[in-house]
Steps between C-alpha positions, in 0.01 A plus 500: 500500500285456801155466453306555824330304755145505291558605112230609318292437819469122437541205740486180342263271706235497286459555157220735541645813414223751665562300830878503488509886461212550794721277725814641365329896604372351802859440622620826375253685702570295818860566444434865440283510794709333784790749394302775540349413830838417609643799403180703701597259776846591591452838372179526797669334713858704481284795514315349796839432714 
């Protein structure tokens, strides 16, 4: 079974486990983020046209 890109919000660079879940959110909310904005993006600019 597949497991996901970051399971259990851990990313194993360090062993520190409070920093491996703030850099593992960190990411998620970029990710979350750019999608958004991208989807606002085309959706503006579709509208725009």
């Amino acid at each position: 079974m597949w497991s996901g890109l970051m399971p259990d919000y851990t990313i194993h660079v360090t062993e520190n486990p409070y920093a491996t879940k703030l850099i593992s959110g960190l990411i998620g909310l970029f990710l979350v983020f750019s999608v958004a904005w991208g989807i606002g993006w085309a959706t503006a600019r579709k509208n725009h046209v």
